[in-house]
Residue frames as a rotation matrix with the C-alpha (Angstrom) as fourth column:
UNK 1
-0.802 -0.202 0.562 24.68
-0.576 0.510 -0.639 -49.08
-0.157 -0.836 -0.525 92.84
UNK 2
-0.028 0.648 -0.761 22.40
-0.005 0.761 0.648 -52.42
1.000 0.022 -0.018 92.49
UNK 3
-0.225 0.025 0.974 20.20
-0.955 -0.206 -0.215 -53.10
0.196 -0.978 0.070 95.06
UNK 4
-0.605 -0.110 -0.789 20.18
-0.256 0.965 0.062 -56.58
0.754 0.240 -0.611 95.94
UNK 5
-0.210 0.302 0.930 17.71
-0.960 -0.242 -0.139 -58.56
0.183 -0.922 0.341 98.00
UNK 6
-0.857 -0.273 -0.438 17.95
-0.152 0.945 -0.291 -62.30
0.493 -0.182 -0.851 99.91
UNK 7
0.040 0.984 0.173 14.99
-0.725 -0.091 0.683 -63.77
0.688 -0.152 0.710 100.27
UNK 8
0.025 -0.377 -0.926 14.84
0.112 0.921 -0.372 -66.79
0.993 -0.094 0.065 102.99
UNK 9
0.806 0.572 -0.148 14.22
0.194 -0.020 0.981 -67.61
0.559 -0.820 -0.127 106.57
UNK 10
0.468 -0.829 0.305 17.85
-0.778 -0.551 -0.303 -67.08
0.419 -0.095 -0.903 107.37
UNK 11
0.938 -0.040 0.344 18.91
0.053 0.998 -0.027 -70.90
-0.343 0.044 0.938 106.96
UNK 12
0.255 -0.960 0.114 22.62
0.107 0.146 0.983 -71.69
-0.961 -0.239 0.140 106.19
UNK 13
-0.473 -0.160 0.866 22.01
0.868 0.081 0.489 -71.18
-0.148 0.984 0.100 102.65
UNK 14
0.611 0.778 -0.146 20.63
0.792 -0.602 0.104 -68.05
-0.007 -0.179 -0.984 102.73
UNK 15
0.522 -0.829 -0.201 23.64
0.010 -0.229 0.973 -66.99
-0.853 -0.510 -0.111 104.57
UNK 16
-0.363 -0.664 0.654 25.78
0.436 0.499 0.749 -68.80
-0.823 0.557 0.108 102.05
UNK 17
0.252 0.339 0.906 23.81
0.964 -0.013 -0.264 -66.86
-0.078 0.941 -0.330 99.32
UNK 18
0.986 -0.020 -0.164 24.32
0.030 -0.954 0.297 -63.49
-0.163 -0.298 -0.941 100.77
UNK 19
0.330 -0.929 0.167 27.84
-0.214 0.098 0.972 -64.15
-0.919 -0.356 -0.166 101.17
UNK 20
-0.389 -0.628 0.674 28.44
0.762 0.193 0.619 -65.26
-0.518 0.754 0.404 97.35
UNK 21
0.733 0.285 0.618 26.31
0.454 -0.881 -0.132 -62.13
0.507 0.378 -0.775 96.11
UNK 22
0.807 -0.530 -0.262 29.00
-0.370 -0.799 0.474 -59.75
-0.461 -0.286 -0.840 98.23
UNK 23
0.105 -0.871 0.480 31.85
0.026 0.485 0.874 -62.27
-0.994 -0.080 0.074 96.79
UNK 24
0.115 0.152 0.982 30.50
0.899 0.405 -0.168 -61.55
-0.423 0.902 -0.090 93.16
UNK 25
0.834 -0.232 0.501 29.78
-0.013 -0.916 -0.401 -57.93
0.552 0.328 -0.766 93.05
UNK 26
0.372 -0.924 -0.088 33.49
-0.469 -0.268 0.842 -57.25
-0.801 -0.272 -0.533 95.20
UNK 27
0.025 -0.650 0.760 34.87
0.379 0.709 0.595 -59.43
-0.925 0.273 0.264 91.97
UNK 28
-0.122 -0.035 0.992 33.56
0.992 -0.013 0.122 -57.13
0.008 0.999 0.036 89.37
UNK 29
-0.914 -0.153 0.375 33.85
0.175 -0.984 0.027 -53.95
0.365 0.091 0.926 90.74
UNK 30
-0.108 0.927 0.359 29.82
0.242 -0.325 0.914 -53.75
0.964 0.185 -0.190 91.30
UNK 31
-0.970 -0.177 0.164 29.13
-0.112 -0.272 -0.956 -51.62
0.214 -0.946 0.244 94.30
UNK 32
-0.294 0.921 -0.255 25.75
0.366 0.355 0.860 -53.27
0.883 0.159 -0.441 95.97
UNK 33
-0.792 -0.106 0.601 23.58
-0.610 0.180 -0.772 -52.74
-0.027 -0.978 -0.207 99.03
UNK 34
-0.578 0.285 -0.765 22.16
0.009 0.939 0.343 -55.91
0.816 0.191 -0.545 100.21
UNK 35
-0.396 0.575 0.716 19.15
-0.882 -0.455 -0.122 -56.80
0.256 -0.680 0.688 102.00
UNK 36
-0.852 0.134 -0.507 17.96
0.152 0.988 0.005 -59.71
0.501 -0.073 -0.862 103.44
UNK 37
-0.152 0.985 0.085 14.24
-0.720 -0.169 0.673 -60.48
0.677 0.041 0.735 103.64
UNK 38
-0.938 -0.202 -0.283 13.22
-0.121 0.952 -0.281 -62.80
0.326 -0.229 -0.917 106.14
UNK 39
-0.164 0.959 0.230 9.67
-0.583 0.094 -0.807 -62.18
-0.796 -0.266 0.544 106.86
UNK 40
-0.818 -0.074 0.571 7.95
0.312 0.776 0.548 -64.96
-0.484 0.626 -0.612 105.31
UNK 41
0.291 0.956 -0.037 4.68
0.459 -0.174 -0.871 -62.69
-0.839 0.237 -0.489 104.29
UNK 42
0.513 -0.188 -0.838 7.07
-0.773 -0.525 -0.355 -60.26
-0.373 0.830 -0.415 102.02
UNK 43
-0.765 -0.599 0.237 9.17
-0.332 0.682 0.652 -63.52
-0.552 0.420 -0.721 100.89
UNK 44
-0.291 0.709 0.642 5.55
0.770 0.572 -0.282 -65.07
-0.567 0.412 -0.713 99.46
UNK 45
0.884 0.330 -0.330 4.17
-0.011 -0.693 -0.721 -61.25
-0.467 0.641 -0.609 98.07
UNK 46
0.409 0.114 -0.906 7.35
-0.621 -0.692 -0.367 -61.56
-0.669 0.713 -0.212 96.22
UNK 47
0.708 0.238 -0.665 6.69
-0.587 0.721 -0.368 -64.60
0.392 0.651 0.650 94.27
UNK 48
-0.722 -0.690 0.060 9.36
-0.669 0.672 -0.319 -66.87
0.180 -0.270 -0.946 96.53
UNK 49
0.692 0.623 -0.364 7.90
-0.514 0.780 0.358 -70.37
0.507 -0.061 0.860 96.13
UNK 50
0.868 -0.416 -0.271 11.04
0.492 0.795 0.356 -72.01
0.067 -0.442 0.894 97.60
UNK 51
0.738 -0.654 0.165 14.38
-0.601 -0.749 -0.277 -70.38
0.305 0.105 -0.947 98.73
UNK 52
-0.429 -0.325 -0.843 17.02
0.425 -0.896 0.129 -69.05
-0.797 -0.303 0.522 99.11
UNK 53
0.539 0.319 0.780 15.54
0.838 -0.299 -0.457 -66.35
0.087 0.900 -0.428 96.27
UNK 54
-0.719 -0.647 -0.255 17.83
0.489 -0.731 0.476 -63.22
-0.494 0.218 0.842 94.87
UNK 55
0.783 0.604 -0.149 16.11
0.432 -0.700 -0.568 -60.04
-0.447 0.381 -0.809 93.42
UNK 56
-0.345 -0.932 -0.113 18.28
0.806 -0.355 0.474 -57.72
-0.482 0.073 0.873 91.83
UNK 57
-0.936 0.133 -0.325 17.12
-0.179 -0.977 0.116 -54.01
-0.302 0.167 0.939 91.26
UNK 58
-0.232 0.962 0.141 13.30
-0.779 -0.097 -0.620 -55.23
-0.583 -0.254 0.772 91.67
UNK 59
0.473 0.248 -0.845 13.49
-0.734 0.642 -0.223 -57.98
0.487 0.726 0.486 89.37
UNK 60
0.444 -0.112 0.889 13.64
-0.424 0.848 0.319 -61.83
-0.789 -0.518 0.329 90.94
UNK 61
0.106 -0.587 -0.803 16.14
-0.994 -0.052 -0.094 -63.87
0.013 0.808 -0.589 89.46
UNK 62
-0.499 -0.570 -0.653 16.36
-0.310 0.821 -0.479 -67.00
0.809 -0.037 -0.586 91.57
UNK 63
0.323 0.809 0.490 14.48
-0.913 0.130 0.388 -69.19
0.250 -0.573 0.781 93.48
UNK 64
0.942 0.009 -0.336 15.11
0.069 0.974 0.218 -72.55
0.329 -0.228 0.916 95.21
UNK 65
0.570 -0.821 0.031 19.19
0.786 0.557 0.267 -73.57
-0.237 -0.128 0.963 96.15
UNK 66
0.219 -0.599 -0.770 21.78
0.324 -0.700 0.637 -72.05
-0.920 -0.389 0.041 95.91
UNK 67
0.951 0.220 -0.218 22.08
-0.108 -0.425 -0.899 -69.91
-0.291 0.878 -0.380 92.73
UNK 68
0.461 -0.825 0.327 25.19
0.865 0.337 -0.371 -70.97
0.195 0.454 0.869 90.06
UNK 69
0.030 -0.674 -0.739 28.25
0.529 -0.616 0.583 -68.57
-0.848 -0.408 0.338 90.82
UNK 70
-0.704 -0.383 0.598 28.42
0.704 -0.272 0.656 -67.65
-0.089 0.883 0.461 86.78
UNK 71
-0.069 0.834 0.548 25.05
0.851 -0.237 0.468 -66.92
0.520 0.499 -0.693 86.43
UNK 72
0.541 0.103 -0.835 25.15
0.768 -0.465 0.440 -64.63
-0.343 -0.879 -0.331 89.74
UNK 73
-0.248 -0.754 -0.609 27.73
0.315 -0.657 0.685 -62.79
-0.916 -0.022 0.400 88.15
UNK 74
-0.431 0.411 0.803 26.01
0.761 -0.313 0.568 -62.53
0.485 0.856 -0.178 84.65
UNK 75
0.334 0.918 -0.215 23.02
0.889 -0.230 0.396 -60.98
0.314 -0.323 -0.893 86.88
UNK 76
0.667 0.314 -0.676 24.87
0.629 -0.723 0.285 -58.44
-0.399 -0.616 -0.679 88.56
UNK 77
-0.742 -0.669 0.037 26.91
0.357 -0.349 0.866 -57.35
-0.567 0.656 0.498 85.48
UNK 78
-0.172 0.637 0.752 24.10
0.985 0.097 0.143 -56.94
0.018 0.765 -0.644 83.60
């Protein structure tokens, strides 16, 4: 199980990011639990400069916009 985590004040993209991370791992089989960060002190201690931002098993992948649908799936195939 990957643990995923949405960084982000909880802004329509945010949302919309959470929602394609469950729409990626349910497409490859990957069984996740997701968290969504919205304090903005642990969003800054972990290195979000601009969101939405994606973690994936303690490691930050993405920052800023919404994150490419391929790449998302690379990330949680990996």
């Amino acid at each position: 199980m990957k643990t995923v985590k949405v960084y982000g004040p909880g802004c329509k993209r945010c949302e919309a990011t959470a929602t394609m991370v469950k729409d990626a791992a349910a497409k490859l089989g990957v069984e996740i639990e997701i968290e969504k960060v919205t304090d903005p002190r642990s969003i800054a201690m972990a290195g979000v400069l601009s969101t939405p931002g994606v973690a994936i098993d303690g490691r930050l992948v993405h920052t800023g916009g919404m994150p490419d649908a391929a790449k998302l799936e690379g990330w949680l195939a990996a």
